[in-house]
N, C-alpha and C positions, 0 to 999 in steps of 0.2 A: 548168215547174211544172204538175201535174194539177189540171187542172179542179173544183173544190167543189162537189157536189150542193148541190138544195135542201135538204135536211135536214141536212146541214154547217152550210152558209152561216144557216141558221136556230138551229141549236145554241151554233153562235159570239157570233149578237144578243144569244142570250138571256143566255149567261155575261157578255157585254159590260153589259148589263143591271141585272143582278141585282148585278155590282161594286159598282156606283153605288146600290145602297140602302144601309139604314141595316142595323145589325146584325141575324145572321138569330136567330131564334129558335125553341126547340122549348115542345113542351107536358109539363107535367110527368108526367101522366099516362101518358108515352110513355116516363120517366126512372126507374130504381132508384136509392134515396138514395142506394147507392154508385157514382152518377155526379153527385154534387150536388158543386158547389163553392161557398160563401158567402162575401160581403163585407158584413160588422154593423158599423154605426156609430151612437152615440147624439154628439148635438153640440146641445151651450148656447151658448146667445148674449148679447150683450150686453142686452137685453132681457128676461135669465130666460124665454125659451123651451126647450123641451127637444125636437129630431125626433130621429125614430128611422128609419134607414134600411136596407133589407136588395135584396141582388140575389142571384141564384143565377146559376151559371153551370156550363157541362160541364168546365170546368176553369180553372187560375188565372192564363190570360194574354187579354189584350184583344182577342184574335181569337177568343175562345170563343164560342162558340152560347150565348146568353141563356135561362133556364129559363121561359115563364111560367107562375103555379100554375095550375090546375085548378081545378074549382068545389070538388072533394074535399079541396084542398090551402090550411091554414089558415095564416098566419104570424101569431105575437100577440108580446105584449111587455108583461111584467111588470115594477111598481117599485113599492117601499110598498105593494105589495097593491091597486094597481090595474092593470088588464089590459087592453089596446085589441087591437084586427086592426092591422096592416098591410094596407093598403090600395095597390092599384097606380097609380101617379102614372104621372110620363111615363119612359121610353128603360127600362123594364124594371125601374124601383127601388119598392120595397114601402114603404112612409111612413107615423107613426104620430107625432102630433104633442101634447105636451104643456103646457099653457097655464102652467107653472111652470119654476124654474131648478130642477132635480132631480140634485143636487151631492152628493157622498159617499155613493151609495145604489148596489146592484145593480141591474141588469138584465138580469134575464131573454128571450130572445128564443126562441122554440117555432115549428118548425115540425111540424105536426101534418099527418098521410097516413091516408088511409085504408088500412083492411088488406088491400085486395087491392091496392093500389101496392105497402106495402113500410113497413119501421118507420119511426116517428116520430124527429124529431132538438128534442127538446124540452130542452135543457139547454144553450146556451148562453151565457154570464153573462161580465159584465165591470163593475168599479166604475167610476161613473164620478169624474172626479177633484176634490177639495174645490174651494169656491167661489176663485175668484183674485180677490183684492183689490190693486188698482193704487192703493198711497201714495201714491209722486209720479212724476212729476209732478203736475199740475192741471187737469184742464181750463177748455180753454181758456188757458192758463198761457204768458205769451210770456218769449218767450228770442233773444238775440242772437246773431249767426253764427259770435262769438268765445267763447260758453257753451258748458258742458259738462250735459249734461243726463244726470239719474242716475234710473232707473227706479229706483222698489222695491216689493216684491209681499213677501204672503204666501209661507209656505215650511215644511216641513218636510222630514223625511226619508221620507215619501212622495211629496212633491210634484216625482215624474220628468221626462222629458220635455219641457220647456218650451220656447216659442221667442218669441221676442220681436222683432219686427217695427215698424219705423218707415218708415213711407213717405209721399209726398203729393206736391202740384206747387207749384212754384214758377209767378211769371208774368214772362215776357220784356219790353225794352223794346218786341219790337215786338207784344205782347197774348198770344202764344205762349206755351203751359203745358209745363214742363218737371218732366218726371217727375224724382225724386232716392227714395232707398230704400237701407237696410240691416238686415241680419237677423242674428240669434242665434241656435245654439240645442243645447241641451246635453240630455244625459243626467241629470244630476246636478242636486240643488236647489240652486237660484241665488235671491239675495235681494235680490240688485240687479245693477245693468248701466249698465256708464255710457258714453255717447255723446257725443264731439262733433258740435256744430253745424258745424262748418267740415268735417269727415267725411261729415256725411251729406250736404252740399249739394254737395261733389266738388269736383274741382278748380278750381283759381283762372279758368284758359283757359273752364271750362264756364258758373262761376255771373258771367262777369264781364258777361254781358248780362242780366242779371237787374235788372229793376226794384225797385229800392231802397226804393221807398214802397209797393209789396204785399205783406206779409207770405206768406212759405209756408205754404200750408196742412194741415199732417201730422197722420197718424195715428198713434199708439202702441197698437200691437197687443198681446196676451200669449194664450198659447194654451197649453194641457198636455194632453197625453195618456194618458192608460193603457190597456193593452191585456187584452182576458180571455181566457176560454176556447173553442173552437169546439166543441160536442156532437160525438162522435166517429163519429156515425152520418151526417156529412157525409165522404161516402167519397173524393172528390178534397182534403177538407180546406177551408181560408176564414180568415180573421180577423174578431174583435170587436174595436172600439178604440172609448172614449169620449174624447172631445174637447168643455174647454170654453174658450170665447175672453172677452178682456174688450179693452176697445177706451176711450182716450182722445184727444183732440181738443187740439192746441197749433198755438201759431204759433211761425214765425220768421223774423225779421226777417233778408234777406238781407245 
């Protein structure tokens, strides 16, 4: 085997190196919009928050070089005719945070260049989806392991997307938290969904060390989707999706 100069064996550290950081990045300044690839998401909470998220990248798979803007390079985000920046948060995501649940309304998302970079991609827009209203169960609302428990939500024929998520821990005899969870989730509007107890807490052999006198502690999740349009002046292309979630609190009795 031949011998490795020093500036080999120092070339090798540095790639050895540089592996081990965190995703590289470039500067946009240094990028034509038709090397921009976007990932737009506005997401409600259970809380009637509303953030708004934007990342750009050189292309559309997770090994991509991160874009970050420039001082020249603006990102806002319109809804109801109010307008905030995106602002850069942590690992490269641009964050715009609204103090209301902003449920059945457009938004708008602009990223604005200067004109010695290269055009504007100011037109990407997606609704986002009506408020979801969780019937029943209850919170709080206890159920026994021989129960069937029947989600029901809001619905019409816009309301795509949807998944429905139940999960939480039980507690072992010996103090031991045992995870249990099942999920749904369709295309098509759905107006209920119904679940066993004895399903989701899993087989007989799993829950039969399960302390009797702790109730499980589960959440019932609901979440929908819709997805908009990407400004076409994103030249690698991107997605816009609004996602909003609604979340209740049950027991059950192992």
């Amino acid at each position: 085997m031949k011998n490795l100069n020093f500036l080999t064996i120092v070339g090798l550290l540095s790639i050895s190196f540089l592996s081990g950081c965190s995703q590289p990045s470039v500067d946009s300044q240094d990028i034509k919009s038709s090397g921009f690839y976007a990932e737009m998401r506005t997401y409600s909470d259970r809380n009637d928050n509303t953030s708004v998220t934007a990342e750009f990248r050189l292309g559309n798979d997770s090994q991509s070089d991160y874009i970050m803007l420039s001082d020249s390079d603006t990102a806002t985000v319109t809804v109801n005719g109010s307008t905030k920046e995106l602002t850069e948060g942590d690992d490269f995501v641009y964050i715009a945070e609204f103090g209301t649940d902003v449920s059945n309304s457009e938004f708008v998302i602009a990223l604005e260049r200067s004109a010695e970079e290269d055009s504007s991609m100011p037109n990407s827009t997606v609704v986002s989806p009506r408020n979801i209203v969780i019937a029943t169960p209850d919170e709080n609302e206890i159920f026994e392991s021989y129960e069937t428990m029947t989600v029901t939500i809001n619905a019409d024929e816009n309301d795509l997307n949807t998944e429905i998520s139940v999960y939480g821990d039980c507690v072992d005899n010996t103090g031991e938290e045992r995870y249990v969870s099942k999920s749904f989730t369709t295309s098509a509007p759905i107006e209920t969904y119904t679940l066993s107890m004895e399903v989701l807490l899993g087989t007989s052999s799993y829950r039969a060390n399960f302390n009797d006198s702790i109730p499980c502690d589960i959440t019932v999740e609901v979440s929908r989707t819709r997805y908009g349009t990407v400004d076409s002046g994103y030249g690698k292309g991107g997605v816009i999706s609004a996602v909003q979630e609604r979340l209740v609190g049950i027991f059950v009795n192992p």
